[in-house]
Backbone as CSV, one residue per row, in Angstrom:
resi,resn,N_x,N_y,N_z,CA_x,CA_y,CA_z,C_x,C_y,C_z
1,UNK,131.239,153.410,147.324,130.989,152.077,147.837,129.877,152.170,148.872
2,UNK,129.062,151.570,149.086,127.722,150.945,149.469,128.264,150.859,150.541
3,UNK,127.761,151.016,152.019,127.745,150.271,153.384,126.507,149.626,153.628
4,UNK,126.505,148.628,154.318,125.092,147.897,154.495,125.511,147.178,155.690
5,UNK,124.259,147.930,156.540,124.545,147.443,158.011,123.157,146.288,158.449
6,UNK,123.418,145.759,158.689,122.752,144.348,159.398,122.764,143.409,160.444
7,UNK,121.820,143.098,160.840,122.379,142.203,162.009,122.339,140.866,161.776
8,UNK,123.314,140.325,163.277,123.889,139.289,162.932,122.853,138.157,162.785
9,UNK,121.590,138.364,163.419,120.672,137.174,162.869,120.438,137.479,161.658
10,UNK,119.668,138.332,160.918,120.166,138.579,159.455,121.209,137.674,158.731
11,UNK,121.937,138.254,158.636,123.066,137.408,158.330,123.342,136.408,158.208
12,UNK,123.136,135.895,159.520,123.088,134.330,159.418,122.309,133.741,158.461
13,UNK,120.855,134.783,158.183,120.318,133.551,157.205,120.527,133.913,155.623
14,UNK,121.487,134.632,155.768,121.767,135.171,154.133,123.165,135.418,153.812
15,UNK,124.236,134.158,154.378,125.652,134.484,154.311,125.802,134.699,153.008
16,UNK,125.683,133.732,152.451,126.092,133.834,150.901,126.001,135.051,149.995
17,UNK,124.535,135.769,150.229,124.265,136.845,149.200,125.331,138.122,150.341
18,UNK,125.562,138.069,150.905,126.638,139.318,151.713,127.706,138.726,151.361
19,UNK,128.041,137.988,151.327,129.606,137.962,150.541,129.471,138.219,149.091
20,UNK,128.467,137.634,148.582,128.600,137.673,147.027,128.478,139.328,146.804
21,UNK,127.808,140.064,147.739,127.549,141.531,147.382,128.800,141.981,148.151
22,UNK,129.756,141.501,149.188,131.640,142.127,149.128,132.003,142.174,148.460
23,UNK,131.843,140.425,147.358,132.770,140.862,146.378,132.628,141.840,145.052
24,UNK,131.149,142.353,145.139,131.244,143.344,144.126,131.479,144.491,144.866
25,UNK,131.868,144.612,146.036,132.746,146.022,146.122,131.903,146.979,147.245
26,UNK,130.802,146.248,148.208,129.952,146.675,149.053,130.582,146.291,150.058
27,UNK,130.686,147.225,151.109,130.625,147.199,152.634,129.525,146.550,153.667
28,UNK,129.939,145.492,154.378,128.954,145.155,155.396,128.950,145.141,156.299
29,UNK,128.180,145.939,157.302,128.867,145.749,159.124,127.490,144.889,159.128
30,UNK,128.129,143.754,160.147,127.117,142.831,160.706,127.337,143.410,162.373
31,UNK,126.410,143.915,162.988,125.872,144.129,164.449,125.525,142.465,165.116
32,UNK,125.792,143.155,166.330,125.394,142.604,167.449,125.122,143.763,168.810
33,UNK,124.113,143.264,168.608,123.386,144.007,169.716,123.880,145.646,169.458
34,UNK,123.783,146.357,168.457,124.127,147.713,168.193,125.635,148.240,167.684
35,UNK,126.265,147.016,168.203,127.622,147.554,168.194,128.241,146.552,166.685
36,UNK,129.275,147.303,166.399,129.929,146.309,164.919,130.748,145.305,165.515
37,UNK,130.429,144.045,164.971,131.183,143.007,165.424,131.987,142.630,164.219
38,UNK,131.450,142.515,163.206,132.751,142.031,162.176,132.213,143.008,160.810
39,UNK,132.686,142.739,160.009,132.928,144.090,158.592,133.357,143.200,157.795
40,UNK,132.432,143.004,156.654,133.257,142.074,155.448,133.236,143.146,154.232
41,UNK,134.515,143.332,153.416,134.903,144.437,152.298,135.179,143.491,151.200
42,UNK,135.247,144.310,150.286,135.762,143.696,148.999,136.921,142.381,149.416
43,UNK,136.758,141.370,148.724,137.390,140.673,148.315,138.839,141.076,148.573
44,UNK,139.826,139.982,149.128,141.307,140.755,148.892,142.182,140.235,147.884
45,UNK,143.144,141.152,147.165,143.515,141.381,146.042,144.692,139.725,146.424
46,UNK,144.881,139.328,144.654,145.302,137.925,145.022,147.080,138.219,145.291
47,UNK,147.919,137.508,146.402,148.707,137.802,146.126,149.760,136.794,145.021
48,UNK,151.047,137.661,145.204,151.882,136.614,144.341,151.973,137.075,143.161
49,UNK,152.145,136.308,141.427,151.906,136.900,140.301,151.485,135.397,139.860
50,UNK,150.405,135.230,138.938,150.375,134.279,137.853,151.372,133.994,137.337
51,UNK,151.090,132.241,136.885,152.205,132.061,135.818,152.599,132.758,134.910
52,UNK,151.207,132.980,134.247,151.020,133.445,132.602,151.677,135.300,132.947
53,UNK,151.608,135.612,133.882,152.267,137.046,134.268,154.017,136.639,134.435
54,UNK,154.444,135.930,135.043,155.592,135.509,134.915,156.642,135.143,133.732
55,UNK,155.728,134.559,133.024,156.235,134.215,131.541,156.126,135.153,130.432
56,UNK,155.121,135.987,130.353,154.823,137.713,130.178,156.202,138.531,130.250
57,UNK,156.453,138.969,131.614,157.742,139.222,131.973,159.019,138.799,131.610
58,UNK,159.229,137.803,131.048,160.244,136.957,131.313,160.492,137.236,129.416
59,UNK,159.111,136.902,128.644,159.202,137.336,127.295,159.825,138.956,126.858
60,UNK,159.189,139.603,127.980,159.507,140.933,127.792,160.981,141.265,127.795
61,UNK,161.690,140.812,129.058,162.850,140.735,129.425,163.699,140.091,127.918
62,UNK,163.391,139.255,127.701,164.178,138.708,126.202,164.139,139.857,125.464
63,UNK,163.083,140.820,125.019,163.025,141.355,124.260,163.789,142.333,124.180
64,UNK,163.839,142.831,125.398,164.669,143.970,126.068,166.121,144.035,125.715
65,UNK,166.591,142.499,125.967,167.996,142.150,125.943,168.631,142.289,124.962
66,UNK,167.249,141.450,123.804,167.915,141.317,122.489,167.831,139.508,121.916
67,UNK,168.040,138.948,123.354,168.251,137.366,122.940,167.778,136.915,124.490
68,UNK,167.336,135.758,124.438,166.921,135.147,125.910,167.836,135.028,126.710
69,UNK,167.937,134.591,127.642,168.763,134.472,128.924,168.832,132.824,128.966
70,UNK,170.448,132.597,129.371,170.358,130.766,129.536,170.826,130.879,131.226
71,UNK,170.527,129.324,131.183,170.670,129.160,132.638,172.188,128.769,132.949
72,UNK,172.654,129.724,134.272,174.159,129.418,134.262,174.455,127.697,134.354
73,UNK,175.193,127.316,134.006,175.571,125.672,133.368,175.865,124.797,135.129
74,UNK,176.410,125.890,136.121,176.785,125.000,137.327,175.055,125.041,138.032
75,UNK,174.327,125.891,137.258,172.996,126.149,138.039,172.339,124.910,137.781
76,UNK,172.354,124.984,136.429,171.479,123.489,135.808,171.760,122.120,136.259
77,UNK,172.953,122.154,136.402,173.599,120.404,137.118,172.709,120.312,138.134
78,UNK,172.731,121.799,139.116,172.110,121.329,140.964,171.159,120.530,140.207
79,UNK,170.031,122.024,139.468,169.072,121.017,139.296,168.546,119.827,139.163
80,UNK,169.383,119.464,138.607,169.728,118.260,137.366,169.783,117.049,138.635
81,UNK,170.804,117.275,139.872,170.920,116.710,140.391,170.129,116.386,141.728
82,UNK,169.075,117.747,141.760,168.339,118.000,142.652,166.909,116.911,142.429
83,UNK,166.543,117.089,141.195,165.721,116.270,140.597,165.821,114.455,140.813
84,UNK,167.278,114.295,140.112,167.466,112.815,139.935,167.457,112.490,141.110
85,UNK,167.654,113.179,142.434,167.688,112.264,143.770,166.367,112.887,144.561
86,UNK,165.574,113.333,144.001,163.879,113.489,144.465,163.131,111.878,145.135
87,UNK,163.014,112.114,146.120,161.953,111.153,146.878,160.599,110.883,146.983
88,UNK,160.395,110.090,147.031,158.498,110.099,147.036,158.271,111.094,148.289
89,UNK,156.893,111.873,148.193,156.624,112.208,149.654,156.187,111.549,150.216
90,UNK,156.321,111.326,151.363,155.520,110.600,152.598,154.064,111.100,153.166
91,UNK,152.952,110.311,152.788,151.886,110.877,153.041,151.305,110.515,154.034
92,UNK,151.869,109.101,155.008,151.071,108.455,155.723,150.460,108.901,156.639
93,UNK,151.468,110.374,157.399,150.557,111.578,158.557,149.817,111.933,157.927
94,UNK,149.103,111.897,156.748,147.485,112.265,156.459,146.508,111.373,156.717
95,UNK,146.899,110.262,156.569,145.657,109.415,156.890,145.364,109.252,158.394
């Protein structure tokens, strides 16, 4: 991996192409006055999992078993009931 040291007036007039060159995997110390003030690296890894990774899994898991998995029957009611008494949200603290 690449380091690329620069200063911060630099920088300033070329944010865009220093990030676009983090995210292919280059190191940047931006200086001030000699010393490192900030360091931008690769991109950070996304967290969480995708849907389409979730449902992946979840296929796999069937397969594994033999037969899919159902949802326990007192589970589904909450839902069921969680749903039918859903409220509008209140948005008006945004405006």
């Amino acid at each position: 991996m690449a380091t690329i040291y620069i200063s911060e007036a630099e920088a300033i007039g070329d944010i865009r192409g220093l990030i676009a060159r983090a995210y292919l995997g280059e190191e940047i110390v931006i200086e001030k006055e000699s010393a490192p003030s900030m360091v931008l690296r690769k991109a950070a890894e996304p967290r969480g999992r995708l849907l389409s990774e979730s449902i992946a899994l979840a296929e796999a898991h069937s397969k594994e078993l033999g037969y899919e998995p159902v949802m326990d029957a007192d589970f589904a009611a909450d839902l069921e009931e969680i749903i039918a008494n859903r409220k509008p949200r209140d948005l008006s603290s945004w405006d």
